[in-house]
N, C-alpha and C positions, 0 to 999 in steps of 0.2 A: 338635693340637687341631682339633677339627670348628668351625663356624661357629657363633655363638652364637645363631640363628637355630632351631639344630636342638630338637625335642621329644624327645630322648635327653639323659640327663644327661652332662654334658662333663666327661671325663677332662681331667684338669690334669700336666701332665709336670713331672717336675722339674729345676731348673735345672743345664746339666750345666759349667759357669762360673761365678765374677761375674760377674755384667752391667756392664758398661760401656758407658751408652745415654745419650742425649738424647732426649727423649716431648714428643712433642706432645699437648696435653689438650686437650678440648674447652671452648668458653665456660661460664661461670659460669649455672648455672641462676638460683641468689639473684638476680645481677645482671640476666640478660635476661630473668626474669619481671619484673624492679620496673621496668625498662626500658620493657619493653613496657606496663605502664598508665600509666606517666607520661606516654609518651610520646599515647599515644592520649587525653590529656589535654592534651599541650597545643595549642594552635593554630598548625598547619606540620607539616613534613613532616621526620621522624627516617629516620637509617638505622643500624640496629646492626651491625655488623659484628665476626666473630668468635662470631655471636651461635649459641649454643646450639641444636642441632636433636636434639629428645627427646620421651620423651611430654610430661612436664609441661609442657615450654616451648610445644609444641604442641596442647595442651590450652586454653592460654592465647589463645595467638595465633587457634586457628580462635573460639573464645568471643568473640573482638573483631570477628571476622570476621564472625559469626550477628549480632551486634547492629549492623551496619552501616558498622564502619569496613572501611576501606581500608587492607589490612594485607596486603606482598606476601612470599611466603617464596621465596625463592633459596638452597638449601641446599649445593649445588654450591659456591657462593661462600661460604658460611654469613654471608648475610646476611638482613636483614629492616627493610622500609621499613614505615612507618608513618605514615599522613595523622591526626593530632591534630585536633578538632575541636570544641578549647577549652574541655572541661568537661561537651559535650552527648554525650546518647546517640544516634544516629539510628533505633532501632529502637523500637516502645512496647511490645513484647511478642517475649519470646524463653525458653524452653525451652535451660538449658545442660546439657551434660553435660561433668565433668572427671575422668572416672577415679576413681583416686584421689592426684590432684595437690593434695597439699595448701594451695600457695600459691597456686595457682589460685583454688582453692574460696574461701581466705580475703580473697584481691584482690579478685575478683568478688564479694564478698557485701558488700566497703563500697562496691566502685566502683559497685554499681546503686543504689546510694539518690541519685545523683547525676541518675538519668532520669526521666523522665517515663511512667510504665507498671504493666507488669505480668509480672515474671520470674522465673523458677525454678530452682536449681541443683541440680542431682542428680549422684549418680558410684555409683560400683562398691558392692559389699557391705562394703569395708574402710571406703571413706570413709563409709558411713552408719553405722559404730559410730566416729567418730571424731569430738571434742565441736568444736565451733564454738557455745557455749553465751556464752560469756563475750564475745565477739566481738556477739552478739545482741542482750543487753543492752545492752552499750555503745552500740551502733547506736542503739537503740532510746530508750535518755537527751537522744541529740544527735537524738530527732526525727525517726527514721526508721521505717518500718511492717514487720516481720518476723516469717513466720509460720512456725513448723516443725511437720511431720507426727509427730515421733516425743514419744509423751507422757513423757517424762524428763522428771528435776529440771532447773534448767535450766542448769546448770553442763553436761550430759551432752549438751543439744540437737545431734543431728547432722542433717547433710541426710537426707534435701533440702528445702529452703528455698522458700519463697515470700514476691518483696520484692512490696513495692505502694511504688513510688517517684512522688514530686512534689517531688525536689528534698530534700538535709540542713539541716536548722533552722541545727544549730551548739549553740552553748554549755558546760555543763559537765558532765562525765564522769568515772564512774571504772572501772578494769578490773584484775584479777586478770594477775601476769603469770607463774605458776606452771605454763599448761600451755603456752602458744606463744607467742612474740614475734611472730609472724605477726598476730595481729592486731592488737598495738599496728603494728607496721609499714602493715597495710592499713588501718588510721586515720588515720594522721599521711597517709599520702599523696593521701589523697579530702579531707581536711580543708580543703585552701584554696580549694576551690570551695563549702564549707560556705555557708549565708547569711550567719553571722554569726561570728565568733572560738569557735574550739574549743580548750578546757583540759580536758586528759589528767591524770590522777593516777592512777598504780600503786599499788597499794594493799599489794599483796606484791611478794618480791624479784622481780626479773625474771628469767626463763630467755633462756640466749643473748643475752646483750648485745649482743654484737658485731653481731649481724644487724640491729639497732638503727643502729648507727654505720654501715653498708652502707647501709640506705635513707635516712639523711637525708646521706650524703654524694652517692647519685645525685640527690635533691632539691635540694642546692645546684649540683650541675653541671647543672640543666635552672634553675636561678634563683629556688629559693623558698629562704630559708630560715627557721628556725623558732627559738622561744625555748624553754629546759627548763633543770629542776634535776635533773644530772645524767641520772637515771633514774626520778626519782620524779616529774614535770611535766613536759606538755609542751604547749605553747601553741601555735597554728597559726592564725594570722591570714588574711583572705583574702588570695588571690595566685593569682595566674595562670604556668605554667610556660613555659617558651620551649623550642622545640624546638632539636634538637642535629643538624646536617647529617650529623655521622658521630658515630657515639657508640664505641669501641670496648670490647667486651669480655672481660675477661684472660682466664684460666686457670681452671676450676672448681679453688678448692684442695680442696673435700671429696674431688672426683677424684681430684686429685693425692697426696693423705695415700699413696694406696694406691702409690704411686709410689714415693715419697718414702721410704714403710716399707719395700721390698723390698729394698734394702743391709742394712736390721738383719737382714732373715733367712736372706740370702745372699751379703753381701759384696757388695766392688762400689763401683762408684760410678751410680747414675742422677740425670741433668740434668733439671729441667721447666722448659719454655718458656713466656713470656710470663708470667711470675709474678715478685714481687718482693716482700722482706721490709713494703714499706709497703703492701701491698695491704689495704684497709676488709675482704676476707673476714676471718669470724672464724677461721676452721679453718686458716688460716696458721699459727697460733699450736700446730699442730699438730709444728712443728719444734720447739719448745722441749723439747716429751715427749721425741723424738727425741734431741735432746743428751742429756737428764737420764739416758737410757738405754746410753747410751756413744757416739751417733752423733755425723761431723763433719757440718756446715751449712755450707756454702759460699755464697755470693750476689754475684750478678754482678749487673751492670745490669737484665738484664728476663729473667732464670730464677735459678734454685738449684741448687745438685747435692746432693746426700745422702748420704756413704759411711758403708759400715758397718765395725763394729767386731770386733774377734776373738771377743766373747762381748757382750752383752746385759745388763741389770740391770733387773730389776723396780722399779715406783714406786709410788706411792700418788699417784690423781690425782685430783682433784677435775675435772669436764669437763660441771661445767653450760651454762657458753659453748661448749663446741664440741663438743652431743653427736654428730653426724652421724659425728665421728673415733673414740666409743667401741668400736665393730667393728674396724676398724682397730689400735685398741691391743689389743683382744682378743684378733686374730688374732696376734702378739705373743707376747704372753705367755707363753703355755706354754712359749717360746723361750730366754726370761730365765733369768738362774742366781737370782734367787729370787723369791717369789709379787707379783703386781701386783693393788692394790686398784684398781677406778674405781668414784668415786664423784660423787655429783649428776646420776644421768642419770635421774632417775622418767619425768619427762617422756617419756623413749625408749619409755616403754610406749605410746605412743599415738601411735607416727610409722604406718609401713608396717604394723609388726607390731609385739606387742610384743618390742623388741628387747633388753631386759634377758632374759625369760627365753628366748628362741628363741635367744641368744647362748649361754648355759650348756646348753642342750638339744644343741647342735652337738659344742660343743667336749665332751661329754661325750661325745659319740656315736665320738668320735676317741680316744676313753680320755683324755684333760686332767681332773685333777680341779678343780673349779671350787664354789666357794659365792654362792648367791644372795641377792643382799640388795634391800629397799628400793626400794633407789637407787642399785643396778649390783651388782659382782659380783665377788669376788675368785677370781683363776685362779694357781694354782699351777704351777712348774716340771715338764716333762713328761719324760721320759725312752723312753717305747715309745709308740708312737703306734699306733691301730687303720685300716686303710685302711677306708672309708666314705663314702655320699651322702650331699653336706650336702644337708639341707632347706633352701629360701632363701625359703620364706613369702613368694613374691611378691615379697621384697623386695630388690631392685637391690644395698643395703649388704650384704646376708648373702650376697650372691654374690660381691661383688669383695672382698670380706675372707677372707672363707675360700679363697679362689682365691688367697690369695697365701700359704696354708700349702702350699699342692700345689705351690709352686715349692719347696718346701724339701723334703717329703717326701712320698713316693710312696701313690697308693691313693687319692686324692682325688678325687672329683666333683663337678661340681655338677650337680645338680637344676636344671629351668627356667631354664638359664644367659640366656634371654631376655629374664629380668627385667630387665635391667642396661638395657633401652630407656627405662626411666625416668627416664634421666640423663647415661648413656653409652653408647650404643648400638653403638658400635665397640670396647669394653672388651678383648674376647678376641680382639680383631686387633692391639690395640697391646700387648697382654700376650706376643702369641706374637713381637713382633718382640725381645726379651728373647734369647729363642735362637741 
């Protein structure tokens, strides 16, 4: 393999072994983005460590940076200090830009109603077709000022945005949780510097729970905690965060899924480091697919190993909680000795790309026959595969997914294999050590 760096599509070689490796993954993006605004919330001085160096995460951090905190990145070490400054914004006027970092976007848009000013969030041409509509509203119930430029309904509102902040009222809200838990997440965690006690009600099922359970467990580990009924309420009293000396951060498991999957498609066994079956990510839960498909899970103290099995079995999986893993089991499939439904990922139309059907456009493109539904996609047992460039629409997940068919079978490329700096920007360096 060439360096993923390169503007040629990257042949992927196929594996000429089981692997039998220990991987190291980089930190958890979910985690060091909700890290990083908590921590620039509270008053004192955090250091993450282990902490993620990507676009989004760096997205994030310079965004903290342009509005006046003091936010040091040491990537070498993969760390990141942060001076908290207890709720206050120091800048009254700032122009962001966040790619198309989606938790960025959605952090940033409750954490400036918290300032005093006048701010703007903008990103790339993907993130301005991608809704932050509902997130608006809500905002905007609890007393906050938000203006967006695109005239859609307003379920569709995308950036770029314009806050007018003097501080969040508080009170009582309701929000839709059908297209991103991102912004129930970016609510509950601006919430206790609110004026007054803020009550959340979900009004639909919630997409991705788990990511739910991720941010109110870093919120208890900085010292706030929160009241809720189950999923449908959530109450957020004022409170103030304590900062954390060293905070450390695991494993990205959405990274790892891709890890973790490469024994089903070639045998083997692969380890990943610094993860463990009680980790708050929700995509951990990403192993259970893995068994249900013939794999063994192993779990040790602070990693997992994965082996695979002689053959593979297709599932029918429901993966509204962990769709970031529906590529992943995609890439899969075709592998299985019979057809694999997923299902509950609508929401995936509106991540990077839409990834339900950019997923069926691939695998079709490789001869896999595949039907599109809804809400994901069912992919049938393959038998002749066509070599071909996957197209990876930009998007980091349609690269390291499909890159783990090209360890199995020859002819594979990817397109823009660069994308993958959106998360993992070392991907096809820890992919080639595999060999």
């Amino acid at each position: 393999m060439t360096q993923q760096t390169s503007t040629l599509p990257l042949p992927i070689s196929p594996l000429q072994a089981p692997p039998q490796a220990s991987i190291c993954i980089p930190g958890s993006k979910s985690l060091t983005n909700r890290v990083l605004l908590i921590a620039a919330m509270a008053k004192g001085t955090t250091t993450l460590s282990n902490a993620l160096f990507s676009d989004d995460s760096l997205y994030l951090a310079n965004a903290l940076q342009t509005l006046g905190f003091s936010v040091t990145l040491d990537p070498e070490n993969t760390r990141i200090t942060v001076k908290g400054l207890g709720g206050c914004i120091p800048e009254k006027q700032a122009d962001l830009f966040i790619g198309n970092a989606g938790t960025a976007a959605r952090f940033l848009t409750a954490f400036l109603t918290l300032g005093n000013g006048e701010y703007t969030i903008d990103g790339n041409s993907r993130m301005r077709e991608r809704p932050i509509g509902d997130l608006v509203d809500t905002l905007r119930q609890l007393g906050a000022k938000l203006e967006a430029s695109t005239p859609q309904q307003s379920s569709m509102v995308s950036p770029p945005l314009k806050i007018t902040a003097s501080g969040l009222s508080g009170g009582r809200a309701e929000i839709s949780g059908m297209i991103s838990s991102q912004y129930l997440s970016a609510l509950i965690m601006v919430a206790p510097y609110a004026q007054t006690t803020v009550s959340i009600e979900v009004t639909t099922k919630l997409n991705s729970r788990p990511y739910i359970d991720l941010t109110l467990s870093a919120m208890s580990d900085f010292g706030v905690e929160i009241e809720r009924d189950v999923y449908k309420q959530f109450i957020v009293h004022p409170a103030r965060y304590t900062p954390t000396r060293d905070y450390p951060i695991e494993a990205d498991a959405s990274a790892a899924s891709y890890f973790f999957a490469i024994p089903a498609l070639c045998g083997g066994t692969i380890r990943v480091e610094n993860i463990n079956r009680n980790s708050k990510q929700g995509d951990i839960s990403f192993l259970d697919v893995l068994s249900k498909m013939g794999c063994t899970v192993t779990e040790f103290n602070n990693s997992i190993a994965v082996t695979g099995a002689d053959e593979i079995t297709g599932i029918d999986m429901d993966m509204c909680d962990i769709p970031d893993t529906a590529q992943t089991l995609a890439a899969l499939a075709p592998f299985a000795t019979t057809p694999t439904r997923i299902r509950g990922i609508a929401s995936a139309r509106l991540k990077e790309t839409d990834r339900v059907s950019a997923t069926c456009t691939e695998l079709k493109r490789i001869g896999v026959r595949v039907d599109e539904h809804e809400d994901g996609l069912t992919i049938y047992p393959c038998s002749e595969f066509h070599p071909a460039t996957i197209q990876t629409y930009n998007d980091h997940r349609m690269a390291m997914a499909f890159s783990m068919i090209g360890l199995r079978q020859a002819g594979i490329k990817i397109e823009n294999p660069g994308c993958v700096s959106k998360t993992f920007p070392n991907f096809f360096e820890v992919l080639e050590t595999l060999k």
